[in-house]
N, C-alpha and C positions, 0 to 999 in steps of 0.2 A: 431538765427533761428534753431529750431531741424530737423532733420531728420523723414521723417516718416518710422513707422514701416511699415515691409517687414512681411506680415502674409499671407502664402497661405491654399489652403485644398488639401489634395492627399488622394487614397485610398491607405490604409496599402499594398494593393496586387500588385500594381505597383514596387512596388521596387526605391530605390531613384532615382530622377529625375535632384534636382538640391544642391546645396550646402544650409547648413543652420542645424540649432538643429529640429530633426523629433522627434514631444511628439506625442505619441497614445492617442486620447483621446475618448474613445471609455471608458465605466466600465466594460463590460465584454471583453475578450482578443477573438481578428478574429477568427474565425473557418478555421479548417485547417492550422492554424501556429503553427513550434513548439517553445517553450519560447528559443529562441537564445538570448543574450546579443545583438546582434551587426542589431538585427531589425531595432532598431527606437533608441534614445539618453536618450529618459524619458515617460513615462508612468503617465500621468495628471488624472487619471481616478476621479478624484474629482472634476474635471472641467468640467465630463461629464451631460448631463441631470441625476434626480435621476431616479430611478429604477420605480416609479410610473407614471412620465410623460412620461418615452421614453415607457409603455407597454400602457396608455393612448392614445399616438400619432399614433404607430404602422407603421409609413411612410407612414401615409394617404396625400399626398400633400394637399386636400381639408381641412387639418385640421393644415396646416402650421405655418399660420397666428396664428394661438393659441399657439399654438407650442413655436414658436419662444415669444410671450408675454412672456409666465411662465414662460419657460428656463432663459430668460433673469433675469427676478424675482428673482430664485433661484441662479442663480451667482453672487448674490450680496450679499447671506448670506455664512456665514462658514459653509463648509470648502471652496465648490466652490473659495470663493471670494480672499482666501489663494491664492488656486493654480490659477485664475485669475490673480492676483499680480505677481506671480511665470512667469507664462509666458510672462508677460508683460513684467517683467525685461531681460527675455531672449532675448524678439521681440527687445529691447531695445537699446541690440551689436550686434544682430548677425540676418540672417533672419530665421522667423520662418514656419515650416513645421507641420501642424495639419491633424495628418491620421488618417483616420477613414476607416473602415471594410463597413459603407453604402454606396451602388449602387450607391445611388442619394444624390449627392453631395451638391447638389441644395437646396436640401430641410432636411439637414443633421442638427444636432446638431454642428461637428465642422465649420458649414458657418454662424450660430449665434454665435459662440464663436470667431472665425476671427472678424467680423464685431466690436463685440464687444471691442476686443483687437486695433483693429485698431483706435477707436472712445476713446480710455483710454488719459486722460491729462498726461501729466507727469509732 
């Protein structure tokens, strides 16, 4: 019997909350942080939506549901599906921390990448 993975979502600006590897997975870096080494453990920005769906989506919740289809879409091609693999293996030993810089957590790209990671075979 495996273990299930331990995948949460936190905003970058909270500061850590609980033990585990914190990846930002965010492609552009929070506003208002400065590049410190000891933020977060790793930086997945290939895991993140690409540049044309997250200016598409804009954090419209009404437009979620779409959202969440494509995303899902494009993490199953490279490089995405790389760094997909990447944190899988990390969710794998240890538990993993997905911070992301948006408000709405809910309706966020790293809460279709958790669900995602959570739902991986091993």
């Amino acid at each position: 019997m495996s273990r299930r993975r331990t995948v949460s979502v936190r905003r970058v600006y909270e500061g850590p909350q609980e033990d585990g590897y914190r990846a930002l997975v965010d492609r552009l870096w929070p506003r208002g942080m400065t590049r410190t080494p000891d933020l977060f453990d790793g930086w997945a920005k290939d895991a993140a939506p690409s540049t044309e769906l997250r200016r598409w989506y804009g954090h419209d919740p009404a437009k979620y549901a779409e959202f969440a289809r494509r995303y899902r879409s494009e993490l199953h091609q490279p490089p995405a599906s790389e760094a997909v693999a990447r944190l899988a293996s990390v969710a794998d030993r240890q538990a993993l921390v997905l911070l992301t810089a948006t408000r709405d957590v809910e309706h966020s790209g790293a809460h279709v990448l958790a669900a995602v990671l959570q739902r991986i075979q091993r």
